[in-house]
N, C-alpha and C positions, 0 to 999 in steps of 0.2 A: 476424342471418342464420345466425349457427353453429348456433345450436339450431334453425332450420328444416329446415336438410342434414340436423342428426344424425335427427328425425322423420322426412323424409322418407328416409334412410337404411334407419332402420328399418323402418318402411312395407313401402319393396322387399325387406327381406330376409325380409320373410314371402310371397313370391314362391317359396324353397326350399318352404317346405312343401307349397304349391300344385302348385310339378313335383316332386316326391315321390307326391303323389298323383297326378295326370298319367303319370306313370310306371307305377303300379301298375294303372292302368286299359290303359293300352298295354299291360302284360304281358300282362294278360287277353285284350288280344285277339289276341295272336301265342300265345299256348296253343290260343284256340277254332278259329282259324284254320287251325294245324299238328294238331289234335285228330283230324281225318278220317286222318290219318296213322298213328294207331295203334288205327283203327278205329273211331271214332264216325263219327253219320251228318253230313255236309256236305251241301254245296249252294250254289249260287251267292247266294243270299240271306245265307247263313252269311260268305261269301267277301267280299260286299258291306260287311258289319255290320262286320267285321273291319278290310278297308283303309280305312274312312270313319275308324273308329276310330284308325287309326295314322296319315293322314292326319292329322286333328286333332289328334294327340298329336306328333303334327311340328311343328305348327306353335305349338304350346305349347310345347315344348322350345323354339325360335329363339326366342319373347317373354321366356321366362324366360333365357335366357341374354345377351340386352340385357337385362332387369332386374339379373341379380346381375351386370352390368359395372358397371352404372350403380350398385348400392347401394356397393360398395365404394368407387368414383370419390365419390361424395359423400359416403361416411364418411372418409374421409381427406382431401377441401376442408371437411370441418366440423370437422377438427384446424387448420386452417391458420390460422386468428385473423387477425392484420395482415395477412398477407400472402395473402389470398383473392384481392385483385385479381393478384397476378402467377402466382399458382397457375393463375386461371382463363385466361389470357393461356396460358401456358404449355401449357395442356389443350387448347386451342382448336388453338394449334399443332402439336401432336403430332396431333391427332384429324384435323385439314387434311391435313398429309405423309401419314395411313397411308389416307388415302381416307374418312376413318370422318363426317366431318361437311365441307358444302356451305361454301368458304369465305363467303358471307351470312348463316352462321346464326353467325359466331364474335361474340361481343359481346353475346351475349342475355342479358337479364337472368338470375339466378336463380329469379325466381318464375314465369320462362317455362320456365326449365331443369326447374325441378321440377313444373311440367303438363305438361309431354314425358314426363320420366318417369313419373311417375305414369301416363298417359297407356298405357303400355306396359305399366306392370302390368294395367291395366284392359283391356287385349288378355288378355295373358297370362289371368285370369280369365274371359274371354268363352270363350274356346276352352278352358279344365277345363270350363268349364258346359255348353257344345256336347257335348264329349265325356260327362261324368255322363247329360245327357239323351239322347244317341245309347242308353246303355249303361240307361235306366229305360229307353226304349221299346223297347232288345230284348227287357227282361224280362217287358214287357207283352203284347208281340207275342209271346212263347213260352206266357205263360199265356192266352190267347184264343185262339191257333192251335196247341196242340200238336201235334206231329209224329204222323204215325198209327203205330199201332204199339206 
């Protein structure tokens, strides 16, 4: 079971590069967004593209950041060897008191713990790809409709 954590450990922590890139795509659109500000032309279209954009980058930051909980939390139960069952007892208990998991979900297997998270990354990934294709079709929508002028 160790070496499934450490995998699926890994896994999520290529979760960081994905909001790295998330991020950089959010930048863009808080640049085009304030852009009318220093004098290029805007427009509620422009205004549109933008908050869809950060909208979605919102809600990719939240996936990614239950991913890098979760990868750490499973890299350090894929250190624990013998003692994985009190470790996860332990986890369950802490994660109950802080509100963070439904006491009926404490006792779930691992290879149900690790299709949840998984599962989360595969969020996290839906919503980079929403946001990349927000951001191809504005570029298509700028080269098909240039602005007059």
């Amino acid at each position: 079971m160790q070496a499934d954590l450490q995998l699926v450990a890994a896994l999520l922590r290529r979760g960081r590069s994905l909001d790295h890139f998330s991020t950089a795509l959010s930048l863009v659109a808080v640049v085009l967004g304030l852009s009318p500000l220093l004098g290029a032309p805007g427009g509620l279209g422009l205004g549109l593209f933008c908050a869809a954009l950060l909208l979605v980058g919102l809600a990719e930051k939240y996936w990614a950041l239950r991913v890098a909980m979760d990868a750490e939390l499973f890299q350090q139960l894929a250190c624990a060897g013998e003692q994985l069952d009190a470790h996860t007892q332990a986890l369950d208990q802490a994660l109950q008191r802080l509100g963070l998991q439904p006491a009926e979900q404490a006792g779930r297997s691992w290879n149900l713990r690790c299709q949840g998270a998984l599962g989360l990354l595969r969020r996290q990934v839906l919503c980079l790809l929403f946001q990349t294709v927000l951001v191809l079709s504005g570029i298509v929508f700028i080269h098909a409709f240039p602005p007059p002028g």
